[in-house]
KEDREN-909098 format. One line per 8 residues: number of its first residue (from 1); their letters; for each residue x, y, z of N, C-alpha, C. Coordinates in nm, 2 decimals, padded with zeros to 4 digits. Each point is the difference from the previous one (the first is absolute). Layout:
% KEDREN-909098
NUM) A) X/Y/Z/X/Y/Z/X/Y/Z | ...
***
This chain:
% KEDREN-909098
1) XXXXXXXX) 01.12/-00.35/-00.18/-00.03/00.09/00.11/00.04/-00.06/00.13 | 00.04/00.11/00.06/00.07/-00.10/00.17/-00.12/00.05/00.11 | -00.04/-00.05/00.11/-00.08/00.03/00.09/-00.02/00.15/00.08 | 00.14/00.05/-00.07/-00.05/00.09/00.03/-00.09/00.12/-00.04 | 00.03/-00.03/-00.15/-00.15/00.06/-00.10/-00.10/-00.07/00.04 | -00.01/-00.11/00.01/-00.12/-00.06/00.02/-00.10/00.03/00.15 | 00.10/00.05/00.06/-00.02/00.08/00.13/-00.05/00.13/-00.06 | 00.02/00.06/-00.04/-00.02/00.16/-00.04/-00.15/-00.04/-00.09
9) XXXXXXXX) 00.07/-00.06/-00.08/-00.18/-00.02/-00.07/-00.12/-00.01/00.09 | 00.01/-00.13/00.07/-00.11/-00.03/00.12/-00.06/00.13/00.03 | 00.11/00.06/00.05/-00.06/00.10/00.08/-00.09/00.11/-00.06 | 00.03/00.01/-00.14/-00.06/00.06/-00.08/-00.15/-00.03/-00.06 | 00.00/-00.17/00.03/-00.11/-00.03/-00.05/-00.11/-00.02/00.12 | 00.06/00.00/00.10/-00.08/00.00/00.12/-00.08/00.15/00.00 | 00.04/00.06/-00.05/-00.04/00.13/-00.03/-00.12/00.02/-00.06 | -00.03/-00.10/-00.10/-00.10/00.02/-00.06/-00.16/-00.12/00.09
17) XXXXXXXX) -00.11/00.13/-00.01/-00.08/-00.05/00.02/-00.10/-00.12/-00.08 | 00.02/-00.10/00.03/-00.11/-00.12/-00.06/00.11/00.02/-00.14 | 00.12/-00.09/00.04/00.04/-00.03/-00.11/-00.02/-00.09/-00.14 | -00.09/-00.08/00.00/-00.03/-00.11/-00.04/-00.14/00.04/-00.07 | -00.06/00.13/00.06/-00.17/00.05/-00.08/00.02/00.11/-00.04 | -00.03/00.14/00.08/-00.06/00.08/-00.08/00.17/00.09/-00.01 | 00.11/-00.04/00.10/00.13/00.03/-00.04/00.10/-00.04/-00.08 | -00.04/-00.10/-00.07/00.05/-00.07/-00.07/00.08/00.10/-00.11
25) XXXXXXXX) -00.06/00.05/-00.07/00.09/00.11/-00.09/00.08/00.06/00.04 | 00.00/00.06/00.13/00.15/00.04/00.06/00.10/-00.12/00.02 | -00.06/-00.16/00.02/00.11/-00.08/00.05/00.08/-00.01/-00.13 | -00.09/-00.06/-00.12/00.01/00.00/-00.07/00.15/00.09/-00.09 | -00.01/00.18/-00.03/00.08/00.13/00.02/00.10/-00.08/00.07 | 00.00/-00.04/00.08/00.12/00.00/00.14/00.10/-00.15/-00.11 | -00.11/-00.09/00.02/00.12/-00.13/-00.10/00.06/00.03/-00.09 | -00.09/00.09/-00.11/00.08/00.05/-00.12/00.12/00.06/00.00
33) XXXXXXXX) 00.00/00.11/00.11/00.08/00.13/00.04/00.12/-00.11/00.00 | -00.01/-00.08/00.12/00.12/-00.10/00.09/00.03/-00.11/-00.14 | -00.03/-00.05/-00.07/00.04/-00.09/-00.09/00.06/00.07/-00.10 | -00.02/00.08/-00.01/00.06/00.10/-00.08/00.14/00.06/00.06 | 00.00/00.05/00.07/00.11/00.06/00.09/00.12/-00.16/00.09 | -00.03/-00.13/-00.05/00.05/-00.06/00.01/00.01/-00.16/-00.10 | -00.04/00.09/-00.11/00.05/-00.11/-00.13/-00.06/-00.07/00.03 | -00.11/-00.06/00.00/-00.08/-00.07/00.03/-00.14/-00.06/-00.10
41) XXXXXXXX) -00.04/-00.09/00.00/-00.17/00.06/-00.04/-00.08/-00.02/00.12 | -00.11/00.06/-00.07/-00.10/00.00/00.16/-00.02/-00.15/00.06 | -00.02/-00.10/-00.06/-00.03/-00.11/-00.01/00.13/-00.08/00.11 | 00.10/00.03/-00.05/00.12/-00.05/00.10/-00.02/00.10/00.14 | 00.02/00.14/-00.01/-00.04/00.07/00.11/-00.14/-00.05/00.14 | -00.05/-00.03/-00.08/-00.12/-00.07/00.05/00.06/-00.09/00.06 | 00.03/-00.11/-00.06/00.00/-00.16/00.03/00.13/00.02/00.13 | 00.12/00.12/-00.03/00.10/-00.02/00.17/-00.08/00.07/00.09
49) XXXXXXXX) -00.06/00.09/-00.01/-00.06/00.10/00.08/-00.12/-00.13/00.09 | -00.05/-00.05/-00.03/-00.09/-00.11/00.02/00.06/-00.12/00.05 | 00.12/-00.06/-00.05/00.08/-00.09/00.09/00.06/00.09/00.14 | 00.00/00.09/-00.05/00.12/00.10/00.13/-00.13/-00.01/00.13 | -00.12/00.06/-00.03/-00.09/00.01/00.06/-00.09/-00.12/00.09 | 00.04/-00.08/-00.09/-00.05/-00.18/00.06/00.08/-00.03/00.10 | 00.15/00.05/-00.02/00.07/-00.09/00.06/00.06/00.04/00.20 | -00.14/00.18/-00.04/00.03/00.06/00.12/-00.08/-00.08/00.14
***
């Protein structure tokens, strides 16, 4: 993935309210969708999305 997906994602996930509690099942939808649509598994999807995000 290049930053600029990783840009588009963010934005998407900013979207969701209380991502981490009672939104979670949408963030959740959202990783699957994205690790899917870029060969991925969720697990790696996670882990750049999360370096990408640290390193802002």
């Amino acid at each position: 993935m290049n930053t600029e997906d990783l840009k588009r994602y963010d934005k998407r996930v900013q979207q969701i309210v209380d991502p981490f509690g009672s939104g979670f099942p949408k963030l959740r939808k959202l990783m699957i969708e994205w690790a899917q649509e870029n060969s991925l598994s969720t697990h790696d999807l996670m882990e750049q999305y999360m370096a990408w995000k640290w390193k802002k």
